[in-house]
N, C-alpha and C positions, 0 to 999 in steps of 0.2 A: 493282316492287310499291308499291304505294301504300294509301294508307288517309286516311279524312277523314270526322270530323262532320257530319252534315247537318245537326246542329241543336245545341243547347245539351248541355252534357254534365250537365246539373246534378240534382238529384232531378225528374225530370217524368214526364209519361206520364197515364193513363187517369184517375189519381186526384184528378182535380179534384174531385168531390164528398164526398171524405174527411175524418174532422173529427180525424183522426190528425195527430200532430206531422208535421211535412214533413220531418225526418229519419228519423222512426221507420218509415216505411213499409215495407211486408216490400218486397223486389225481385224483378223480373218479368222476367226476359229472353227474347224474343220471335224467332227464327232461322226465318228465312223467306227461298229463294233469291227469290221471286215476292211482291213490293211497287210500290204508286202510285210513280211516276208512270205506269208498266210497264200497260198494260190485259189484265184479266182475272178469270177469277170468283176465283182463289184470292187474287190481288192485292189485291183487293175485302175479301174475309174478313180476310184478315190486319190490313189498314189500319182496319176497323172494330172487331175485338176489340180491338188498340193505344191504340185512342182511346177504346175505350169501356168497357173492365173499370175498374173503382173500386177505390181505395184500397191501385192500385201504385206501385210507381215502375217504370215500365213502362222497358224501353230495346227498341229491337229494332235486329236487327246483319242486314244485307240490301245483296246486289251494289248497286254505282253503278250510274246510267243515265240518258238523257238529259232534263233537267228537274228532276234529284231534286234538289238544293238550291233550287229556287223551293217545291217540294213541299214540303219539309220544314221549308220555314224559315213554316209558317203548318197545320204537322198538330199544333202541340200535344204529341208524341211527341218524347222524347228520342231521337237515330235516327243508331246509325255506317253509313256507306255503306264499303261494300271494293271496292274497283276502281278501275283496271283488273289483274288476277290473271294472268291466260291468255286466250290466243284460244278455245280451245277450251269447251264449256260444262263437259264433265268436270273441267276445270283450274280452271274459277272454282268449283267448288262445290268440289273437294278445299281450294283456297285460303281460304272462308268456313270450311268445318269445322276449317281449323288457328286462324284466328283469331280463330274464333269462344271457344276455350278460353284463350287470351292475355287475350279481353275479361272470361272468365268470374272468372277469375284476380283481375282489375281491380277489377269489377262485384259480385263472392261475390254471387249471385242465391238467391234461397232457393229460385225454382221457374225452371224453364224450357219452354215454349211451342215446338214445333218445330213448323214449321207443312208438312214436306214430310220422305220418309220420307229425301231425300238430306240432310238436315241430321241426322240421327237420329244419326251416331258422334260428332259433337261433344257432341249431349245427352246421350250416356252418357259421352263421358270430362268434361264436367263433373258428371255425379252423383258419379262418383268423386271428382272433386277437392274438390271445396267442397259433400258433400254434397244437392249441391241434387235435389227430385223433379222429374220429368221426365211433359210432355200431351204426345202424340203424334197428330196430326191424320192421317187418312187421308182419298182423295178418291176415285179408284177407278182411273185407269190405271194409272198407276203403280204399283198391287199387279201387277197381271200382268206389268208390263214388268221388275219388280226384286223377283222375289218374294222370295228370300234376304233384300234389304235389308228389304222390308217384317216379312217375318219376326223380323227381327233389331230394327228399329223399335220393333213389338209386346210385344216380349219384354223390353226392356232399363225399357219406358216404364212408370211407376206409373199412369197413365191414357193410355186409349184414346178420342179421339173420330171418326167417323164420320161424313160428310158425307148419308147416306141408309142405309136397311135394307141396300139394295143392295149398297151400300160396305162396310157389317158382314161381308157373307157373304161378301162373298172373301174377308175372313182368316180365318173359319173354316179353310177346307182346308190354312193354315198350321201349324194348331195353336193358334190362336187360340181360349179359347172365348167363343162369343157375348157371356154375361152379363160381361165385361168391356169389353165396349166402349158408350161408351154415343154416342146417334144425335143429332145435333142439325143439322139443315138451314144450309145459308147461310140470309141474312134478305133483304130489299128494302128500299129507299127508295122508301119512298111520297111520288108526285110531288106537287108544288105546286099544279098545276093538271089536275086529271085528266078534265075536260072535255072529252066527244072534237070534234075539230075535222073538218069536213067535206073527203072527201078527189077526191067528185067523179066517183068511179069504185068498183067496187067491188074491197076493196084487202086481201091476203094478203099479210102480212110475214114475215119469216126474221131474225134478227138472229143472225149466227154469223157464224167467221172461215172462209174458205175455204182451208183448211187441213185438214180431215180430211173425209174422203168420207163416216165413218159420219150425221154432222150431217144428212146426208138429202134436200141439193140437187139431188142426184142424180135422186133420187125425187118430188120435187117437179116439177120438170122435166118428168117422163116425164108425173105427172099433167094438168099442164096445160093441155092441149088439152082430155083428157075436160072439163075444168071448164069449159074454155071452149064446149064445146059446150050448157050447159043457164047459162050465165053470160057473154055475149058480149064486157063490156066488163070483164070480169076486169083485175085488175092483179096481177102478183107483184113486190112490193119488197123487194131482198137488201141487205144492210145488214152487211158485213164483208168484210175483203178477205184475197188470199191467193193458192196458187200455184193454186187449182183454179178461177178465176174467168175468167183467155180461154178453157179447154175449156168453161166452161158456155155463156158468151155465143157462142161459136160453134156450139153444141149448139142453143144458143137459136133461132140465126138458120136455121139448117139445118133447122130444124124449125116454120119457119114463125110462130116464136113472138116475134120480136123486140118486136113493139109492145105483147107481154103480158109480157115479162120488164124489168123496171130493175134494174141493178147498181148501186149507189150506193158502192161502198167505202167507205171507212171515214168515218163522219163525225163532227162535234161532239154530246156529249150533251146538247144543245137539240134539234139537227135530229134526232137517236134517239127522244126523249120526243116531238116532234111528229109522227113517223112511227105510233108509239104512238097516240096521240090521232087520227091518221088511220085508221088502219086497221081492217079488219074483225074479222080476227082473225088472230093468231100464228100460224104451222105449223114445226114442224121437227120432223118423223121421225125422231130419230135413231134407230140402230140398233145391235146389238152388232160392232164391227168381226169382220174377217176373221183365223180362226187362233183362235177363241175369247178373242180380249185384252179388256179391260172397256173398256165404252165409257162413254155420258155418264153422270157422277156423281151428278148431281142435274139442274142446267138451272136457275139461276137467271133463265134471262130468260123461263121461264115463269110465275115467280113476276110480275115486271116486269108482263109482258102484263096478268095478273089485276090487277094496281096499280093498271093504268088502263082497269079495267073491261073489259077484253077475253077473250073464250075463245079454248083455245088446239087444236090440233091436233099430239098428239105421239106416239111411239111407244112398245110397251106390254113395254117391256125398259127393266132396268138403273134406272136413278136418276128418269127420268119419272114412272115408276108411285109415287115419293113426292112427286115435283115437281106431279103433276097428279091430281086425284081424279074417276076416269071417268064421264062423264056427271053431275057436279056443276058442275068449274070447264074442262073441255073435255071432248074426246073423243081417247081411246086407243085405236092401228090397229096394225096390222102393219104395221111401219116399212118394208117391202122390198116391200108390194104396193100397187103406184101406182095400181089403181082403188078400192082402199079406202082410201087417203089422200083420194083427188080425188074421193070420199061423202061423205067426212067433210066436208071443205072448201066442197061445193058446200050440204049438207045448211047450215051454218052461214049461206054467204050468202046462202039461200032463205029461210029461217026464224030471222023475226027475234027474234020470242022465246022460241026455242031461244036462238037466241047472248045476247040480255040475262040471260037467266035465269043463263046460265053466265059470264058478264061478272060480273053483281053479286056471284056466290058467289065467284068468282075474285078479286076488292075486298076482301070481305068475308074471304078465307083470309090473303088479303096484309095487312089488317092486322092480324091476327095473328100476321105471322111477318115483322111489321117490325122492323130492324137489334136497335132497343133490347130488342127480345121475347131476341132470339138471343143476345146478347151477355150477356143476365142468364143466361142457361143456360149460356151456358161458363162466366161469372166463379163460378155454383153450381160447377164441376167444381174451378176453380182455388182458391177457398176449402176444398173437401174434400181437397186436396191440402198445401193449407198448413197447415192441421190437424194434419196427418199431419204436416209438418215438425217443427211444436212439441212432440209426442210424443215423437216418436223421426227423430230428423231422419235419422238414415244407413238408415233402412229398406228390406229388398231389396225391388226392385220386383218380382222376378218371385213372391214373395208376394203379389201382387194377384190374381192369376189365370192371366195368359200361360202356355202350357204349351211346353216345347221339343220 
């Protein structure tokens, strides 16, 4: 077992614009299995609240991995990395939640930030220990997959945040009530140059990992032909990699579609942001997986798409329906019916302004619900909380609302 700094251990973190003494700053402790250098939308989230709440001294305690001291040695964020723990992922996150309370121990944080419901026993045996309240982030698989823990997440936490409506309502059924949790979107960066660049054909992107079927490549696929029949020189460009990407390309080929499907697996976020600026418009159908479990949480990269002036094409379940505003910034289908996907799709490339109109509002939404917009909406929650420490700093949480 091992353990190591990523970065300086000293008072740092989010609160560079604080006009607070640099000792006096309340502390932030931030527990997150999913952080940069790692890609992903919650990776994302977490690495941007870190950097950007004011006036903490922020630490966040997050598994090793590969790159994370070049990461860390230029995020600004005071940051213990843990690992290597276990082979297994159950092992590494049992081994972040024991020393996660060693660091809290160290640390005495006045608040703590869990940003996944497997970090949630640590957050409550340190409210125990050093008093500190406890944010609880939800995102939405993970309620179905670990309802107990989520439950228990919920209950232990003096605030609840929500990554969509969506997200809210599956802990309802927990026992959850609604009016504690409050909703706040992932954000975007809004690009440098959002300038669309000429792609030479007419061009349908996907940007997801091929890794879960519900994402809707499946469906997209199946579309394709239809589109290509009223759109000849279609192009669809997939842009994430994963174990479901030789059955497509071979799906691809088998069906006649090779010269209208590119895989691109995984690439640099240059060549992503220029795919962006190429393309027509965004599609990804997801859908609610098999077995009733929750599927996508929100869809950050639909926000993305609208960043850079583009509509999107997505499906009218689960976390879309706040990621996308129907017939404003795209169009929302029934993710599982491939001729009302490849309407949508085709409708878009025909009609060009149908798609500016919902490109610009889609711009227009994104800067709105740019990083710095989001991250003042959590640091609103994290000050309501530190509040509450200065009162009455041991106060129960499940006084907030949570019901068992």
């Amino acid at each position: 077992m091992t353990e190591r700094s990523g970065s300086s251990y000293g008072p740092r973190g989010g609160g560079a614009g604080s006009a607070d003494a640099e000792g006096a700053r309340p502390r932030l402790l931030l527990l997150t299995p999913d952080y940069p250098p790692v890609i992903g939308g919650v990776q994302l989230l977490m690495s941007r609240i870190a950097s950007g709440v004011q006036g903490f001294d922020t630490r966040v305690l997050t598994p090793d991995s590969d790159g994370a001291a070049r990461f860390d040695a230029t995020s600004g964020v005071g940051t213990r990395r843990v690992g290597p723990l276990a082979r297994s992922a159950r092992g590494r996150i049992v081994g972040l939640n024991a020393i996660a309370l060693t660091e809290a121990l160290r640390f005495r944080p006045e608040l703590v930030l869990s940003g996944h419901i497997v970090t949630s026993p640590a957050a409550a045996l340190i409210r125990r220990a050093v008093g500190a309240r406890t944010v609880q982030y939800f995102h939405a698989r993970e309620i179905g997959g670990r309802p107990r823990l989520a439950a228990f997440a919920a209950r232990q936490a003096h605030a609840r945040i929500a990554i969509s409506t969506y997200t809210a309502g599956l802990l309802v059924p927990l026992g959850v009530s609604r009016e504690t949790v409050t909703v706040i979107p992932p954000g975007v960066d809004l690009p440098a140059d959002p300038r669309p660049e000429v792609a030479g054909r007419p061009t349908v992107l996907t940007i997801a990992r091929l890794a879960d079927s519900y994402k809707g490549h499946d469906v997209l696929l199946r579309s394709l032909a239809s589109v290509r029949e009223r759109v000849p020189d279609v192009e669809w460009v997939v842009i994430g990699d994963g174990p479901l990407r030789p059955g497509l390309e071979a799906l691809a080929r088998a069906r006649g579609l090779g010269d209208s499907a590119r895989f691109l697996g995984s690439v640099s976020d240059r060549e992503r942001d220029l795919w962006l600026r190429r393309a027509d418009l965004l599609a990804m159908p997801s859908r609610l997986p098999d077995g009733g479990r929750p599927g996508e949480g929100y869809g950050i990269v639909y926000l993305e798409a609208g960043a850079h002036g583009k509509p999107v094409v997505a499906g009218n379940v689960g976390g879309p329906l706040d990621a996308v505003l129907d017939g404003e910034t795209g169009l929302l289908v029934e993710p599982t019916d491939a001729a009302a996907v490849a309407e949508a799709i085709t409708t878009l490339l025909l009609d060009e302004k149908l798609a500016r109109r919902l490109g610009s509002a889609g711009a227009a939404r994104a800067r709105g619900l740019a990083w710095p917009a989001i991250v003042e909406r959590v640091q609103a929650v994290l000050d309501e909380q530190l509040a509450a420490v200065r009162r009455t700093p041991r106060a129960d949480p499940e006084a907030s609302g949570a019901r068992r």
